[in-house]
N, C-alpha and C positions, 0 to 999 in steps of 0.2 A: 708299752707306755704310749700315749698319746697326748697331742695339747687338744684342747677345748678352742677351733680357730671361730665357730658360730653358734652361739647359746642361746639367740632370740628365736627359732625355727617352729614354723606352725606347720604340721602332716596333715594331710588327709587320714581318713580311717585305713584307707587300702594299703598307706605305708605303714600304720601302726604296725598291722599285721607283718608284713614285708620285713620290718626291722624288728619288732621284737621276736616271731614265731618262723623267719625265713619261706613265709607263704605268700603266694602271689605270683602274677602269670608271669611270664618270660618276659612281655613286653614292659610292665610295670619295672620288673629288677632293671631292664634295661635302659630307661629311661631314668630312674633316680640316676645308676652306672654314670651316664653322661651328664648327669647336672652335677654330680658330682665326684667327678675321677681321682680326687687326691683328700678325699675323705671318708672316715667312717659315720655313718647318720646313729642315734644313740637316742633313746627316750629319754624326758627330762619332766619329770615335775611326777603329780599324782594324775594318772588317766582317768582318775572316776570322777573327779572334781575339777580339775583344769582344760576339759573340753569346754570349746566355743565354737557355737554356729558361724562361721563365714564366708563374704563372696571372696576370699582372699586366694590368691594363686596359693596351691602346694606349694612348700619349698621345697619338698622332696621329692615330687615327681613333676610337676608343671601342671597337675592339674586344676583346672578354672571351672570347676559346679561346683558349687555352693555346696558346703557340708559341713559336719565338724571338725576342728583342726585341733591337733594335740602339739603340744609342745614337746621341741625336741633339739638335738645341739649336733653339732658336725665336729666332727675329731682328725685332724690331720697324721695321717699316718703314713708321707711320703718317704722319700730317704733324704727330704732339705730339713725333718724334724731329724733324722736319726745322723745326723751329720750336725748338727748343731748342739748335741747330745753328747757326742762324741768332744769336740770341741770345748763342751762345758764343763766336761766330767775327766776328759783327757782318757776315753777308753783306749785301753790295750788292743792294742788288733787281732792280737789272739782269743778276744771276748767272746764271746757267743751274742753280748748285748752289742758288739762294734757294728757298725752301717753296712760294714762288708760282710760281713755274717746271718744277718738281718735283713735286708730290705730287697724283698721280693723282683723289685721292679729292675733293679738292677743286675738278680741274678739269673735272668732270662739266659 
């Protein structure tokens, strides 16, 4: 489960791919990575019909040429969603869904 924290999000083509098909060079993944470290990026609308030419920065990777942008939404998937989850829902800590069971970042 995830929340919906950014829903307005214009990509470049090179993230389309990136997000939808996991393709793209090392420095692309790495660069969306730090624009965005406590989200999932997520395609949002219809691709064949919701593309627009623009000078607009990527939101997904920071890039500034001019291309087509697709819409797309950012999903927080930190352990302050799965701890607030927890809190809402009053999980068990024995859960498999509990924040301690769950959330990667923590279980380093």
């Amino acid at each position: 489960m995830a929340l919906v924290t950014h829903d307005d999000l214009l990509v470049c083509t090179d993230c389309v791919q990136l997000i939808a098909n996991a393709e793209g060079t090392t420095d692309l993944a790495e660069r969306v990575a730090r624009r965005w470290p406590d989200a999932h990026l997520v395609l949002a609308g219809d691709l064949d019909t919701e593309a627009e030419f623009s000078h607009r920065t990527c939101d997904g990777c920071g890039d500034t040429l001019a291309g087509d942008r697709f819409p797309a939404a950012g999903l927080e998937t930190t352990c302050a969603l799965f701890k607030r989850l927890d809190r809402a829902f009053g999980t068990d800590t024995r859960s498999p869904l509990h924040h301690d069971n769950r959330c990667t970042a923590c279980r380093r």
